[in-house]
GUGU-735046 format. One line per field, with one value per residue (C-alpha): x, y, z. Coordinates in nm, 3 decimals. Example, Ala and Ser with C-alpha at 12.3 -4.5 7.8 and 13.67 -1.06 7.14 Angstrom:
<pts>
east (1.230 1.367)
north (-0.450 -0.106)
up (0.780 0.714)
</pts>
This chain:
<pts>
east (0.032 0.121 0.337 0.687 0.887 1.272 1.478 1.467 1.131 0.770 0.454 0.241 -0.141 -0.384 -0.557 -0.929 -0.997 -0.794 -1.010 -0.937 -0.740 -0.674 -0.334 -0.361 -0.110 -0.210 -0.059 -0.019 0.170 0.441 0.760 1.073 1.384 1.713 1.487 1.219 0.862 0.756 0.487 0.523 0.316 0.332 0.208 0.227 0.393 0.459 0.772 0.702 0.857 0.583 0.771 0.540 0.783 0.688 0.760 0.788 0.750 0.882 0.817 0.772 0.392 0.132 -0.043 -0.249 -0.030 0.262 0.332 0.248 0.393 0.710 0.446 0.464 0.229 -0.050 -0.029)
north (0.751 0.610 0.270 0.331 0.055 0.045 0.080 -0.259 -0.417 -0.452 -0.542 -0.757 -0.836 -1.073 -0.942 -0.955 -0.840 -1.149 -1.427 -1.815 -1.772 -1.446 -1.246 -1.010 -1.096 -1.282 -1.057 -0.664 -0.423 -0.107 -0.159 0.089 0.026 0.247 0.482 0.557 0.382 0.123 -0.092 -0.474 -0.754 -1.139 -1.410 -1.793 -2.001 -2.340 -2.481 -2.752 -2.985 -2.893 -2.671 -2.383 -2.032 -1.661 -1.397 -1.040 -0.741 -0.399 -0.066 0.315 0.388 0.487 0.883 0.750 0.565 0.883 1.056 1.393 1.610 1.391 1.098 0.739 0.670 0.477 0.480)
up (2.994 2.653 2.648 2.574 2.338 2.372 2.085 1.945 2.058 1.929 2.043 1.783 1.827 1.686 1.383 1.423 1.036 0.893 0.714 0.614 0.252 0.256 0.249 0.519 0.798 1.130 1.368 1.349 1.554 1.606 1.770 1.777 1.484 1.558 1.710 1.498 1.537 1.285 1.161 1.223 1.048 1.085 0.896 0.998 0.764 0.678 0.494 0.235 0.490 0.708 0.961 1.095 1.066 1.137 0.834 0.951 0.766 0.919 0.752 0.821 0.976 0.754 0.825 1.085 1.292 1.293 1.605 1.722 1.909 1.996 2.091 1.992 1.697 1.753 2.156)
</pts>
């Protein structure tokens, strides 16, 4: 049985294709927005005063990722 998100939440995972210096994000995922199924990505981040933040990015999935048949994409 396929993991079911709630409206609202995501699940993120380390990305195993991201190198030192480059611009792919550090974490990737799908979560659930207002119902429909989305495409998370984090990066790591740190503010000139040396802070570490997270910046997320949240769009529709791409073709491979959509769901059939009423299923969630990409589980």
């Amino acid at each position: 049985m396929a993991y079911e998100h709630d409206d609202g939440t995501a699940s993120l995972f380390q990305n195993d294709y991201k190198e030192d210096g480059d611009k792919r994000p550090d974490y990737t995922g799908k979560g659930k927005v207002e119902g429909d199924m989305k495409e998370f990505a984090l990066w790591k981040r740190e503010t000139k005063s040396g802070t570490t933040m997270l910046f997320v990015k949240w769009g529709d999935p791409r073709d491979k990722f959509k769901a059939e048949k009423g299923e969630q994409a990409g589980f």
